[in-house]
PDB file with one MODEL, atoms N, CA, C and O in Angstrom:
MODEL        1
ATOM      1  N   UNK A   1      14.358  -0.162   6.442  1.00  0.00           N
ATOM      2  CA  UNK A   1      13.220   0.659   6.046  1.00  0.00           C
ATOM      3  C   UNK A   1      12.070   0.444   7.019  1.00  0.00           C
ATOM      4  O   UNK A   1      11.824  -0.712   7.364  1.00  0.00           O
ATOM      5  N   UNK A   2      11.411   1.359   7.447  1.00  0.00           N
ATOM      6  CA  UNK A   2      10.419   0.873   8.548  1.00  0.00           C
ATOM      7  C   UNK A   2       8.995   1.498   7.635  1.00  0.00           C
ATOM      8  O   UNK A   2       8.970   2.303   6.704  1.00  0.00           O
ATOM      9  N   UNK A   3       8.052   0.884   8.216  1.00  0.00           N
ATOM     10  CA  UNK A   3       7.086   1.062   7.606  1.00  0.00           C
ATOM     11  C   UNK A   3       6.148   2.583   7.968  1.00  0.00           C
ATOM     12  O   UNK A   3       4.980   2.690   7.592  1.00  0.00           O
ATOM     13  N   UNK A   4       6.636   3.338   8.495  1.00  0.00           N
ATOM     14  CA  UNK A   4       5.713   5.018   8.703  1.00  0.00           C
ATOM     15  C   UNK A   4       6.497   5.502   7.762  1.00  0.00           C
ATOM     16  O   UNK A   4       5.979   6.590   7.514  1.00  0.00           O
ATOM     17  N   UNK A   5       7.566   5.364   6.970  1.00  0.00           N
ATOM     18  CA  UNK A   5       8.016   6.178   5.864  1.00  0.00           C
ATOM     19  C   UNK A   5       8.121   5.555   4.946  1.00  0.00           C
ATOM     20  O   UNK A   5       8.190   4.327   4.998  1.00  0.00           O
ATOM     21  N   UNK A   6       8.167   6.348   3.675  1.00  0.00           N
ATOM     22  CA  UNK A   6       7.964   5.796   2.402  1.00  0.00           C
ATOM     23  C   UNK A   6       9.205   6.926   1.493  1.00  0.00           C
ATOM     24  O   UNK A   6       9.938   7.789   1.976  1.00  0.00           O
ATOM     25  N   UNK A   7       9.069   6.543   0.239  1.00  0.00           N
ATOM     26  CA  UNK A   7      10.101   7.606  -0.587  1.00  0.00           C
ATOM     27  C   UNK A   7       9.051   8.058  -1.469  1.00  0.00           C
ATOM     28  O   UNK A   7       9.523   8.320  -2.576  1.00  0.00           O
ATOM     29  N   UNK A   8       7.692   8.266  -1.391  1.00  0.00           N
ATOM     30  CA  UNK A   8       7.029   9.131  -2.199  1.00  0.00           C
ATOM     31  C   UNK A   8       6.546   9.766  -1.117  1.00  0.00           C
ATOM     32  O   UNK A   8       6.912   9.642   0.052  1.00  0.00           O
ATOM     33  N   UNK A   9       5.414  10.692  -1.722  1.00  0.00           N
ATOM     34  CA  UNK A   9       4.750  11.635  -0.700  1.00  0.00           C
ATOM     35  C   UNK A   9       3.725  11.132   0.176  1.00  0.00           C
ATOM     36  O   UNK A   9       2.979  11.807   0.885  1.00  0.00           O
ATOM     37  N   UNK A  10       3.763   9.771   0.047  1.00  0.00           N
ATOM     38  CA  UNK A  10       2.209   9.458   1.448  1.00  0.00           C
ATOM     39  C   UNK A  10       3.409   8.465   2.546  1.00  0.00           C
ATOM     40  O   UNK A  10       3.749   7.281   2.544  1.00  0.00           O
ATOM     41  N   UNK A  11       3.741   9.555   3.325  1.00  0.00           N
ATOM     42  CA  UNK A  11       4.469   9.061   4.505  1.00  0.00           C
ATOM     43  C   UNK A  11       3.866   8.225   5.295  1.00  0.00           C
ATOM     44  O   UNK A  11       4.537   7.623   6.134  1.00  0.00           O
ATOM     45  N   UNK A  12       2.616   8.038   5.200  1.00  0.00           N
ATOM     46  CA  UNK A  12       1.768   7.658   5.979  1.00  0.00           C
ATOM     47  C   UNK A  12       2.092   5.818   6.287  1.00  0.00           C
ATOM     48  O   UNK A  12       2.744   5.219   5.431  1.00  0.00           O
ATOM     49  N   UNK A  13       1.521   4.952   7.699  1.00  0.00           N
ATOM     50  CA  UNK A  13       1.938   3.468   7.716  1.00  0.00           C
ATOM     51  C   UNK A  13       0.813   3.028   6.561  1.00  0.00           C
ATOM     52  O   UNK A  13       0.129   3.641   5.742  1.00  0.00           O
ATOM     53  N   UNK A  14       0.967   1.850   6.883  1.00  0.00           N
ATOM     54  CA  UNK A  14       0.143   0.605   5.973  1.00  0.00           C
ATOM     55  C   UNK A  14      -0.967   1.107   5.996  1.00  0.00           C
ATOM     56  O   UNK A  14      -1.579   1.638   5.069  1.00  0.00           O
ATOM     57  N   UNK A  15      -1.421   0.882   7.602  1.00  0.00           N
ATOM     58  CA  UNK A  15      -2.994   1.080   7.391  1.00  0.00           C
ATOM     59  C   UNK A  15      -3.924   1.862   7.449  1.00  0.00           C
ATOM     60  O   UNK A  15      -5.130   1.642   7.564  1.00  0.00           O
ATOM     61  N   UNK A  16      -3.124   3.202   7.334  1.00  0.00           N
ATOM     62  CA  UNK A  16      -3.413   4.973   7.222  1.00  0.00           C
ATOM     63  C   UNK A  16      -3.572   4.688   5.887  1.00  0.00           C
ATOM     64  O   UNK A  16      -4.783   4.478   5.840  1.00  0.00           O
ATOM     65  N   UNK A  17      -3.213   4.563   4.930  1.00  0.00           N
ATOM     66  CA  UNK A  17      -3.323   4.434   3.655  1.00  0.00           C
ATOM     67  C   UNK A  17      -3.836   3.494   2.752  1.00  0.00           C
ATOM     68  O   UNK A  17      -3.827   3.488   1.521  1.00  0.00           O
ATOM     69  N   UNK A  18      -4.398   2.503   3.773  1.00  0.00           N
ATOM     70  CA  UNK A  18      -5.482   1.425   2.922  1.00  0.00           C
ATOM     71  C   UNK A  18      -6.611   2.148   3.332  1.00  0.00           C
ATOM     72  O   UNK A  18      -7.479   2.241   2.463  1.00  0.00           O
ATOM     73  N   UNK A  19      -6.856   2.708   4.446  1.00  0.00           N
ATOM     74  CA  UNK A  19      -7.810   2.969   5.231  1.00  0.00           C
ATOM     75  C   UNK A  19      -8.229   4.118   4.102  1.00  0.00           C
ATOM     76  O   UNK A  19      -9.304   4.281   3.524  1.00  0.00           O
ATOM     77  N   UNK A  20      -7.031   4.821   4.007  1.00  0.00           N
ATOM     78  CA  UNK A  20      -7.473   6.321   3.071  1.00  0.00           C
ATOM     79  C   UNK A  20      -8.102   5.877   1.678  1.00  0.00           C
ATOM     80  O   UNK A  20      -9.060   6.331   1.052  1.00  0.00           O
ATOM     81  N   UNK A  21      -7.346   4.971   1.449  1.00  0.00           N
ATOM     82  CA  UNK A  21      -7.719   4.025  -0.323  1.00  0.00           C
ATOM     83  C   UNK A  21      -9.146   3.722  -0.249  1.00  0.00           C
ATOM     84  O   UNK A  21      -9.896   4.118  -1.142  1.00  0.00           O
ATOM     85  N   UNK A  22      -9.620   2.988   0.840  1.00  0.00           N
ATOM     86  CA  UNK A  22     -11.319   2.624   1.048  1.00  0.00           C
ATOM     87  C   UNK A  22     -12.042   3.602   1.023  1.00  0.00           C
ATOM     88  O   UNK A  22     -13.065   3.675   0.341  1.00  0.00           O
ATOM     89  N   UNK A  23     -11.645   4.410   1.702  1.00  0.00           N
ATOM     90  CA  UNK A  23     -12.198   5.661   1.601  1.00  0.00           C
ATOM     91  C   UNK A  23     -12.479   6.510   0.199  1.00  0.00           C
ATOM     92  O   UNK A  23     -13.516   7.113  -0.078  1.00  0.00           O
ATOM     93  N   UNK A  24     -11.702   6.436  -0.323  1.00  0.00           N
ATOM     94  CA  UNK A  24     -11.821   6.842  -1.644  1.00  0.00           C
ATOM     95  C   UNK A  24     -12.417   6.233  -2.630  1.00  0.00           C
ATOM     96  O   UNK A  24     -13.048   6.936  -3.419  1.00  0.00           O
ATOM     97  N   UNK A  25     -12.362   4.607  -2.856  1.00  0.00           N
ATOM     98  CA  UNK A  25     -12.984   3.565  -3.519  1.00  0.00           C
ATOM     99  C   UNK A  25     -14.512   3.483  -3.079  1.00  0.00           C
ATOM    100  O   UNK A  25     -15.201   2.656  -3.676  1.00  0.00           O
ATOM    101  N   UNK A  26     -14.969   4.080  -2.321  1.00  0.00           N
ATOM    102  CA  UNK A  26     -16.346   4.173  -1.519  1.00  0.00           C
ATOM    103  C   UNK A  26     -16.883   5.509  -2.557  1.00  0.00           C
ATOM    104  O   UNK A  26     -17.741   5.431  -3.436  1.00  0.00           O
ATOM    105  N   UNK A  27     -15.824   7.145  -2.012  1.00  0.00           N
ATOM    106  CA  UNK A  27     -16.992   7.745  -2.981  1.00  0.00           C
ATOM    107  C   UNK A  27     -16.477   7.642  -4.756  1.00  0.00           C
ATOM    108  O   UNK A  27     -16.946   8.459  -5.548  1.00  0.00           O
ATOM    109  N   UNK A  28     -16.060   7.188  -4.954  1.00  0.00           N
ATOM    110  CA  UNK A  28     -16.010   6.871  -6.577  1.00  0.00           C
ATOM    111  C   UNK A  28     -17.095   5.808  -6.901  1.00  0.00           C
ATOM    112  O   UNK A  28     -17.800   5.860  -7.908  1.00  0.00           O
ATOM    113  N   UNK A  29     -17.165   4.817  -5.930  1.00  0.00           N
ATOM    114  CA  UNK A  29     -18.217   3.727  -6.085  1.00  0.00           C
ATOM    115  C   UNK A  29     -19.580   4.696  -6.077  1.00  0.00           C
ATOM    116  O   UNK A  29     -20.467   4.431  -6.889  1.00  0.00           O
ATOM    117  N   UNK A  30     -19.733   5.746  -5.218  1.00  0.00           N
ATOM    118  CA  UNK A  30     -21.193   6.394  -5.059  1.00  0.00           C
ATOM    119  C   UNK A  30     -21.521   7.076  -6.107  1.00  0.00           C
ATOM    120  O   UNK A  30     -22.714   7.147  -6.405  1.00  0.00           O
ATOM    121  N   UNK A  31     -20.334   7.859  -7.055  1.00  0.00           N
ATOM    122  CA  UNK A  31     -20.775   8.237  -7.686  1.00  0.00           C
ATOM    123  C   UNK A  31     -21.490   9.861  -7.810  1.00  0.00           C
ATOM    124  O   UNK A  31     -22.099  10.381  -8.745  1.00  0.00           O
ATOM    125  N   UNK A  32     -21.116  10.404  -6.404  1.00  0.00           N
ATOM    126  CA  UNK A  32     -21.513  11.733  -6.507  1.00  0.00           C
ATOM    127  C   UNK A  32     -20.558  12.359  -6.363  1.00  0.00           C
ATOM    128  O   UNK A  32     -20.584  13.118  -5.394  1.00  0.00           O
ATOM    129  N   UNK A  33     -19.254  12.353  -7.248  1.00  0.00           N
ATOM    130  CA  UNK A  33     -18.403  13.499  -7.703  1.00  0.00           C
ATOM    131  C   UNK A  33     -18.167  13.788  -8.799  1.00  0.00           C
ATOM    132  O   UNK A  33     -18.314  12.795  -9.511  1.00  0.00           O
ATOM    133  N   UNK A  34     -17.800  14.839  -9.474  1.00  0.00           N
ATOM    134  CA  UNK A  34     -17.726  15.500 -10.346  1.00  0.00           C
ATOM    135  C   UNK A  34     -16.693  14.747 -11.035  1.00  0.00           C
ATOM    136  O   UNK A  34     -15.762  14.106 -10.548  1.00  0.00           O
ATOM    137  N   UNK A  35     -17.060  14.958 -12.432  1.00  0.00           N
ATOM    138  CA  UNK A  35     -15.795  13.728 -13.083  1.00  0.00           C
ATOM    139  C   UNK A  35     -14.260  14.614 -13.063  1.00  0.00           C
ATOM    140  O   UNK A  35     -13.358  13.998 -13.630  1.00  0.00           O
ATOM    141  N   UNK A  36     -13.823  16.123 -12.417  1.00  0.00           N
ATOM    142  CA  UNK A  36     -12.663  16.328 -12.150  1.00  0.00           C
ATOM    143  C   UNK A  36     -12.379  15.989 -10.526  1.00  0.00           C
ATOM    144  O   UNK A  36     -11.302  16.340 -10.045  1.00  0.00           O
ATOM    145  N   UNK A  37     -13.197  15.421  -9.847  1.00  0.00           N
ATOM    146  CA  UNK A  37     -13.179  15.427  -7.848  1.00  0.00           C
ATOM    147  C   UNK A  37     -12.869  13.894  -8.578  1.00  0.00           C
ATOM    148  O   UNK A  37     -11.740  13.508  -8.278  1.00  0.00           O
ATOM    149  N   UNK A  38     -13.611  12.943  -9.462  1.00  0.00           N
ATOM    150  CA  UNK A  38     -13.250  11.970  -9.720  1.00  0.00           C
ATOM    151  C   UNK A  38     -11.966  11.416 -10.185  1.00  0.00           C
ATOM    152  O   UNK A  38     -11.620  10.305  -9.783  1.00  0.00           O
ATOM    153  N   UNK A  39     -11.239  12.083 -10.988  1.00  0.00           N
ATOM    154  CA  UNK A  39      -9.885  12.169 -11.600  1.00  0.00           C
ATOM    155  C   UNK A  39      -8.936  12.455 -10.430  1.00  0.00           C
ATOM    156  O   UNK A  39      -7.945  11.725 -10.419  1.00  0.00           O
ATOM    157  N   UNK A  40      -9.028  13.412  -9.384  1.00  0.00           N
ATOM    158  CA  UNK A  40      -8.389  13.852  -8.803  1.00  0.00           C
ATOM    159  C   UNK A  40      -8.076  12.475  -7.345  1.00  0.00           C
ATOM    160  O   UNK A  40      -7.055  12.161  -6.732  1.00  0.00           O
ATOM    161  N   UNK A  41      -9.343  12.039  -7.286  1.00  0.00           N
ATOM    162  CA  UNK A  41      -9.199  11.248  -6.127  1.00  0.00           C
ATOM    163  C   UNK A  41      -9.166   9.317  -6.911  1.00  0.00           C
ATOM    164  O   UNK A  41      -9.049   8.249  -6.310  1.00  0.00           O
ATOM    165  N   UNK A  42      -9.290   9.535  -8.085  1.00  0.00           N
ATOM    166  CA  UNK A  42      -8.378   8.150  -8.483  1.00  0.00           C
ATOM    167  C   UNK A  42      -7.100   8.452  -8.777  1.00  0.00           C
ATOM    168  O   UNK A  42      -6.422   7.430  -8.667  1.00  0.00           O
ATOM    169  N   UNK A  43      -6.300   9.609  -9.179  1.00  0.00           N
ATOM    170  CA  UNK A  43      -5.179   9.379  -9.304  1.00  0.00           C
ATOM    171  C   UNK A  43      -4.461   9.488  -7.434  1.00  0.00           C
ATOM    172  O   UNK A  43      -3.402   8.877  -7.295  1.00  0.00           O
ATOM    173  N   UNK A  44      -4.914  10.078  -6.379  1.00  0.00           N
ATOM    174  CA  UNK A  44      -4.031   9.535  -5.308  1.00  0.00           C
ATOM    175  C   UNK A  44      -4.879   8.183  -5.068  1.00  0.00           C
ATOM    176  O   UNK A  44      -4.045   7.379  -4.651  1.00  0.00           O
ATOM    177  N   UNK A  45      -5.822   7.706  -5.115  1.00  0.00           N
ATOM    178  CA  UNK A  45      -5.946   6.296  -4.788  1.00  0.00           C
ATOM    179  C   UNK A  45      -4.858   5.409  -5.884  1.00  0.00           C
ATOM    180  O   UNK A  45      -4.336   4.418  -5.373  1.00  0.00           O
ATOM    181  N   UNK A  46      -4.611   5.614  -6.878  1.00  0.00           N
ATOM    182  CA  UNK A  46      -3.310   5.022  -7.617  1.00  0.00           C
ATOM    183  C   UNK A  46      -1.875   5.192  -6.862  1.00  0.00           C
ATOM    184  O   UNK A  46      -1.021   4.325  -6.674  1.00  0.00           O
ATOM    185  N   UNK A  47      -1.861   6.652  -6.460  1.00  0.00           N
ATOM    186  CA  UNK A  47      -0.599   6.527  -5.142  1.00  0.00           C
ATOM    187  C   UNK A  47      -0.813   5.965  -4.141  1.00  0.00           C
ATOM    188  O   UNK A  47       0.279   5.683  -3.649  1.00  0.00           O
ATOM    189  N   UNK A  48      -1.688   5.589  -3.465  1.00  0.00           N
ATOM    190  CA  UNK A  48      -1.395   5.216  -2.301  1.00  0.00           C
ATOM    191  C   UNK A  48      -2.125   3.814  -2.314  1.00  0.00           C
ATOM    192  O   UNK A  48      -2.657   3.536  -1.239  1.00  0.00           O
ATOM    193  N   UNK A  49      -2.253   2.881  -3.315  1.00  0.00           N
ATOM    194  CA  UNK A  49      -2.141   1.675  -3.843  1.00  0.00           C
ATOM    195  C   UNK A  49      -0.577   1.095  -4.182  1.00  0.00           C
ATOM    196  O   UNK A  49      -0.206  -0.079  -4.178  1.00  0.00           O
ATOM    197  N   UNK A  50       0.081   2.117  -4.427  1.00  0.00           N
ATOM    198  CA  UNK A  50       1.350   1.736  -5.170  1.00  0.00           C
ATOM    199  C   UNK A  50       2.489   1.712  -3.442  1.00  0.00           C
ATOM    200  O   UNK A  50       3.301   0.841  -3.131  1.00  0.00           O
ATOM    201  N   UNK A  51       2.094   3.066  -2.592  1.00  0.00           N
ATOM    202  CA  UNK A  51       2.450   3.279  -1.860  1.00  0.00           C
ATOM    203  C   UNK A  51       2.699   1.373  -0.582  1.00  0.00           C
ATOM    204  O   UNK A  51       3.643   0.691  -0.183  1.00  0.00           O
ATOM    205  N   UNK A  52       1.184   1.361  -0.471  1.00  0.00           N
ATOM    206  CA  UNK A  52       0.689  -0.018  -0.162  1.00  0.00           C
ATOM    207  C   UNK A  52       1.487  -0.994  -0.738  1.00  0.00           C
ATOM    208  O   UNK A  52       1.804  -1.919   0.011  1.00  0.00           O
ATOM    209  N   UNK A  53       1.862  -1.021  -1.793  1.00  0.00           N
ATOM    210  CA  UNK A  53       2.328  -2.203  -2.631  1.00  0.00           C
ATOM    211  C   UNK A  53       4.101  -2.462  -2.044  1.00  0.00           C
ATOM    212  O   UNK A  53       4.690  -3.510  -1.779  1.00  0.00           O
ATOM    213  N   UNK A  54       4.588  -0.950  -1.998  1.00  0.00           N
ATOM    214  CA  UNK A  54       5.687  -0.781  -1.628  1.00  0.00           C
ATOM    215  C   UNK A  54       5.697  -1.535   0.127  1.00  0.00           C
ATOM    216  O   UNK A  54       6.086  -2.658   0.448  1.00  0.00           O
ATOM    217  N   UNK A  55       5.191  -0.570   0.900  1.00  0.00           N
ATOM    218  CA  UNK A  55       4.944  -1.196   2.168  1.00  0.00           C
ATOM    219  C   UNK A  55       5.048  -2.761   2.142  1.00  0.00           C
ATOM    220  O   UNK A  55       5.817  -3.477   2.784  1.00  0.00           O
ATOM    221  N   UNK A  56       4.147  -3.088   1.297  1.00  0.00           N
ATOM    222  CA  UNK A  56       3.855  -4.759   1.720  1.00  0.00           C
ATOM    223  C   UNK A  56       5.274  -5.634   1.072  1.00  0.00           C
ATOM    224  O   UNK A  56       5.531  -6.665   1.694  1.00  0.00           O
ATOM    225  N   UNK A  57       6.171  -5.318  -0.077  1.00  0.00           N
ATOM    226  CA  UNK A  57       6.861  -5.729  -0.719  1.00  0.00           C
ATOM    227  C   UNK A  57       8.127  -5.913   0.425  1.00  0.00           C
ATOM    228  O   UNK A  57       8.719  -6.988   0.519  1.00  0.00           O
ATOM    229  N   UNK A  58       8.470  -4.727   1.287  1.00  0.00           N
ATOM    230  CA  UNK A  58       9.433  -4.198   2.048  1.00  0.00           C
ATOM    231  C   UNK A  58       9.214  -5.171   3.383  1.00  0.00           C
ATOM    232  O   UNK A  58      10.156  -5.793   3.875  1.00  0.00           O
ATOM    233  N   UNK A  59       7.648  -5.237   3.988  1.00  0.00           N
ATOM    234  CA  UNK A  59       7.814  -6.293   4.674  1.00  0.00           C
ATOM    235  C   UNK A  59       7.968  -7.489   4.089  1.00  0.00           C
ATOM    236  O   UNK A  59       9.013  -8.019   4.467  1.00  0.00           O
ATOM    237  N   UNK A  60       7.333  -8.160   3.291  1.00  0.00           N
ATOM    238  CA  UNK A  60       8.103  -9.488   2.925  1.00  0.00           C
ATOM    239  C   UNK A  60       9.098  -9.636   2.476  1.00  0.00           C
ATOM    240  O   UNK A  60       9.290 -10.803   2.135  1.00  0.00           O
ATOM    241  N   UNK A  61      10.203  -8.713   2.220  1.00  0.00           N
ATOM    242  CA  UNK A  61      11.741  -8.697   2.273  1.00  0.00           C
ATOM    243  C   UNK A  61      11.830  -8.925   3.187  1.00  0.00           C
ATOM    244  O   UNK A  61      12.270 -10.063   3.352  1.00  0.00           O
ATOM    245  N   UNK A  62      11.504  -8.071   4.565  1.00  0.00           N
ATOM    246  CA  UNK A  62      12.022  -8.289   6.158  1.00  0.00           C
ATOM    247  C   UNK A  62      11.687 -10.064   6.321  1.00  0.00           C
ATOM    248  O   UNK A  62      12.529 -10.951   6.180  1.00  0.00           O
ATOM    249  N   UNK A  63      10.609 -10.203   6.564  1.00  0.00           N
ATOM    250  CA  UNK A  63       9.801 -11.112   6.699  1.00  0.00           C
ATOM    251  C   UNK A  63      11.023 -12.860   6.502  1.00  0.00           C
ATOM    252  O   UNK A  63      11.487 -13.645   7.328  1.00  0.00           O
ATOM    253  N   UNK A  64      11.103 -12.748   4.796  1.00  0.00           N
ATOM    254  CA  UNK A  64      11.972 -13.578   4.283  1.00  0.00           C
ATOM    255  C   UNK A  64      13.641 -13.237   4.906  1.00  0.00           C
ATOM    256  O   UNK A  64      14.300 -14.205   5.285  1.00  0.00           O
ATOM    257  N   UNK A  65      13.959 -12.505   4.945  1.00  0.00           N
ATOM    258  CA  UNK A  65      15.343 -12.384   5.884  1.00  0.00           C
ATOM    259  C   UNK A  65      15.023 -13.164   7.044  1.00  0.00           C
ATOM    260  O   UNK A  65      15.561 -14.269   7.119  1.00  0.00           O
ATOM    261  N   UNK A  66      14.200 -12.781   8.022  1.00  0.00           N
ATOM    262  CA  UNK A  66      14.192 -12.957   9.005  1.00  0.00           C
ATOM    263  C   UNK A  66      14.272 -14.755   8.906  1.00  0.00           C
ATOM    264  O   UNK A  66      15.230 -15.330   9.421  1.00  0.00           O
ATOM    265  N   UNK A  67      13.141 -15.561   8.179  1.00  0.00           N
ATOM    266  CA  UNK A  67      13.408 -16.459   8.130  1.00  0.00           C
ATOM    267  C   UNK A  67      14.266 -17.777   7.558  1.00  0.00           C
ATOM    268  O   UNK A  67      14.166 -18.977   7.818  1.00  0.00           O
ATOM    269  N   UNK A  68      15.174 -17.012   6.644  1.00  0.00           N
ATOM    270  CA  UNK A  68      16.473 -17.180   6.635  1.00  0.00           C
ATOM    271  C   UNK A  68      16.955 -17.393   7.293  1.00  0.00           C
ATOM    272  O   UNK A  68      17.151 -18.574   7.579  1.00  0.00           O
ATOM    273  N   UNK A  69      17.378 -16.566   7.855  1.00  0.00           N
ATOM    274  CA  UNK A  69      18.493 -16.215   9.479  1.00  0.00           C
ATOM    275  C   UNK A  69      18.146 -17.368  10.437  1.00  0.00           C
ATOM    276  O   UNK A  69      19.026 -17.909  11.108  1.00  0.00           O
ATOM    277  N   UNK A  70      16.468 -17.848  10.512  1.00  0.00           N
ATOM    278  CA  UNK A  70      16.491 -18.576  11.469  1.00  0.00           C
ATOM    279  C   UNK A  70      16.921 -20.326  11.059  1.00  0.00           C
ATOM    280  O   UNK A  70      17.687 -21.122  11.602  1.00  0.00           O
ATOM    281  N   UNK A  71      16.071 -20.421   9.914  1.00  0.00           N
ATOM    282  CA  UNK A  71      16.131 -21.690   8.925  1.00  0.00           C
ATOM    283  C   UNK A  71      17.479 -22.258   7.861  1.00  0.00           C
ATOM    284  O   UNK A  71      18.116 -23.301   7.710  1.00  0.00           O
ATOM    285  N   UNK A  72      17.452 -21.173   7.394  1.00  0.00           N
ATOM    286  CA  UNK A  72      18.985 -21.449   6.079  1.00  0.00           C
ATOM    287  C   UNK A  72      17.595 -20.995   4.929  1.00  0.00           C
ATOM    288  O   UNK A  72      17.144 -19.859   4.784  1.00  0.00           O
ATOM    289  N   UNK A  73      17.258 -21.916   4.411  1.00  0.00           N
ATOM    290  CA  UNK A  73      16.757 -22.520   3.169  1.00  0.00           C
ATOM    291  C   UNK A  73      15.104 -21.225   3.014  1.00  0.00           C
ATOM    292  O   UNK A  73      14.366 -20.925   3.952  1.00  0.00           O
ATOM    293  N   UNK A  74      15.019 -20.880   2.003  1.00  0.00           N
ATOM    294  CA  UNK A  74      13.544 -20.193   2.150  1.00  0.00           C
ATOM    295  C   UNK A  74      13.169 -20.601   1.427  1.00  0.00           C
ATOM    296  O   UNK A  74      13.925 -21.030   0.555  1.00  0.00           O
ATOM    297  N   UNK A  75      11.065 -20.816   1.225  1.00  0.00           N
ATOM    298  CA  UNK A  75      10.605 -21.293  -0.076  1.00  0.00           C
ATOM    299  C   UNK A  75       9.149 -20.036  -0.242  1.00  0.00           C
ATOM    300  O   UNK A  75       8.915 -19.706   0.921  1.00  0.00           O
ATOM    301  N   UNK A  76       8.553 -19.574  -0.815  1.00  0.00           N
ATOM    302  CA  UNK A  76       7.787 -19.127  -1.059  1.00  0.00           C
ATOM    303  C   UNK A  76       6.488 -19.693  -1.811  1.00  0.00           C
ATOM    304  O   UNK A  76       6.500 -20.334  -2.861  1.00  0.00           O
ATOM    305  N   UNK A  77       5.724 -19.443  -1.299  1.00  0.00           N
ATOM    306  CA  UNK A  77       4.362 -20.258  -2.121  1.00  0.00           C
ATOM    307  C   UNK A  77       3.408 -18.915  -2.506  1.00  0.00           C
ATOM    308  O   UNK A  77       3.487 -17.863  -1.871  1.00  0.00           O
ATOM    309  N   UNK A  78       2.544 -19.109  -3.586  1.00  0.00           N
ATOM    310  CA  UNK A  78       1.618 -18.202  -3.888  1.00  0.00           C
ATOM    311  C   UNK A  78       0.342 -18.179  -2.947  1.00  0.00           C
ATOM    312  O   UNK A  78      -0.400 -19.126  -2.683  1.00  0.00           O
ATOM    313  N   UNK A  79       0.255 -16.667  -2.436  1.00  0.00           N
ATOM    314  CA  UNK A  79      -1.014 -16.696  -1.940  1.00  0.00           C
ATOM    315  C   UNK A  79      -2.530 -17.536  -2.320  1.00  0.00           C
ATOM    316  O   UNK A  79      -3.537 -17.326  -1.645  1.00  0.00           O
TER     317      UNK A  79
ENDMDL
END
């Protein structure tokens, strides 16, 4: 799986779509949209949060393979 595609509709990489998410979390924070411009642009900031989530999940699959392959043994710690 590489990271410019996705299986929902924001094809977009990682940081096309955090970038777009800030963007959006900015004018909801301001406060000068209409509570349907508001609805409309939190529900794709919910896609392309989830989108993000996917991305990041897919690299730390790669990520953990990879160091497998080199090590044997993997351990994971919480951020």
């Amino acid at each position: 799986m590489t990271t410019t595609k996705s299986i929902n509709k924001y094809p977009v990489p990682f940081e096309g779509a955090l970038e777009k998410l800030e963007t959006l979390v900015r004018k909801l924070e301001n406060g000068d949209l209409t509570l349907d411009e508001s609805l409309k642009a939190f529900e794709e900031g919910i896609g392309l949060a989830r989108h993000c989530e996917k991305l990041l999940n897919a690299a730390k699959g790669k990520v953990e393979k990879l160091v497998q392959k080199e090590g044997g043994k993997f351990e994971t710690e919480p951020l």
